[in-house]
C-alpha positions in Angstrom: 37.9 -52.7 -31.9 40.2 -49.8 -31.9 37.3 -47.6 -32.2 36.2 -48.4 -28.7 39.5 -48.8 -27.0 39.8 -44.9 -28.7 37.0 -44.0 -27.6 37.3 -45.4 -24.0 40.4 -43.6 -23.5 39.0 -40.6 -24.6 36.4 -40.7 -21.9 39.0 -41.5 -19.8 41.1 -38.7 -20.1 38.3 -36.3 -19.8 36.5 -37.8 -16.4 40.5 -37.7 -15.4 41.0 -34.3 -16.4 37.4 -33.2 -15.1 38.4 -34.6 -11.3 41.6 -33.6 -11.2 41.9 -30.5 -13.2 42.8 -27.5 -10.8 41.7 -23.5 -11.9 45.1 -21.2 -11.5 42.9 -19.1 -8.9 41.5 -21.4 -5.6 39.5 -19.2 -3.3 40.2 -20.7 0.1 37.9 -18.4 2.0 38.9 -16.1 4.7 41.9 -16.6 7.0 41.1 -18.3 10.2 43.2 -16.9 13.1 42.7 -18.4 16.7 40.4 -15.7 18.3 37.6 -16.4 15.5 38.5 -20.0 16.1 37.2 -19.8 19.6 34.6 -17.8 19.1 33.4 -20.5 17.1 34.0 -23.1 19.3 32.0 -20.9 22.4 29.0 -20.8 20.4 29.2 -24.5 19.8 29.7 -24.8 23.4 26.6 -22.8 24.4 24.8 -24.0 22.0 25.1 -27.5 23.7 24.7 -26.2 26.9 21.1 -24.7 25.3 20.4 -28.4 24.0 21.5 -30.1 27.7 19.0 -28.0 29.3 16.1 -28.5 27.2 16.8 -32.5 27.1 17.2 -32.1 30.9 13.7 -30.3 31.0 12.3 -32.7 28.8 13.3 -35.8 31.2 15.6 -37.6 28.7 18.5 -36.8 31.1 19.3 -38.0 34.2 20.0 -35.6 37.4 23.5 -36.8 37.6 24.7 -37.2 34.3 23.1 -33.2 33.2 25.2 -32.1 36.5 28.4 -33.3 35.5 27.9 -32.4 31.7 26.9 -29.4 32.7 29.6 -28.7 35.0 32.1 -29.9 32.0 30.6 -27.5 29.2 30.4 -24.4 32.1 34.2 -25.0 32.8 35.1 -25.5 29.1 32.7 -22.2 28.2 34.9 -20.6 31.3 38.2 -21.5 29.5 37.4 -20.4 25.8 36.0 -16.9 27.4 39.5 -16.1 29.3 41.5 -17.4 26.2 39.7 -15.2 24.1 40.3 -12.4 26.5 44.0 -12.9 26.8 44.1 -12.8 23.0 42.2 -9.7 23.3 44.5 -8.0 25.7 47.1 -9.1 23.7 46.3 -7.7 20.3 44.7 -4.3 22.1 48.0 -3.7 24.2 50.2 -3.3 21.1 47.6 -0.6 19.6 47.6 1.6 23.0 51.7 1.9 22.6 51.5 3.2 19.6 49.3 5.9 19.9 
C-alpha cells in the first residue's frame, strides 16, 4: 500500500514540476510598440474590407448592410492611417533636431 501511495506522489510531483517548472531564460519575443501595433491592426482592417467586398460580389450581403460596414471599416482604416502618421511625425521630428 505504501508502495502506490509512493509511487503516486512521485508522479505527482513530476507532472507538477513538468507544468509548472519555469527555464531562468523566457523569450517573450520582440517588443511591441504602438506604431507596429497599428500597423497590425490596418492590415486586419483591409483585410476585412478585401473579404466585405468579395462576400458583397458574391450576393451574401445585402446593399445596405455592405454600405454601412463598409463605410465603418473605411473611417476606422482612415483613423489607424493618421495615427500612425502622427506617430511618425513624432518619432522623425526628434531625429531632424538633432542633426
Amino acid at each position: 500500500m505504501t508502495f502506490e501511495i509512493t509511487c503516486a506522489l512521485l508522479v505527482s510531483a513530476a507532472a507538477l514540476v513538468y507544468v509548472f517548472y519555469l527555464p531562468g531564460r523566457l523569450y517573450l519575443g520582440p517588443e511591441k510598440t504602438r506604431a507596429s501595433y497599428l500597423r497590425e491592426r490596418k492590415d486586419a482592417v483591409y483585410e476585412n474590407l478585401r473579404d466585405l467586398n468579395f462576400e458583397y460580389k458574391a450576393g451574401k450581403v445585402p446593399d445596405a448592410d455592405y454600405q454601412s460596414l463598409k463605410s465603418s471599416l473605411e473611417d476606422e482604416a482612415a483613423a489607424l492611417l493618421a495615427e500612425i502618421a502622427r506617430l511618425e511625425d513624432a518619432t522623425a521630428a526628434p531625429r531632424k533636431t538633432r542633426a
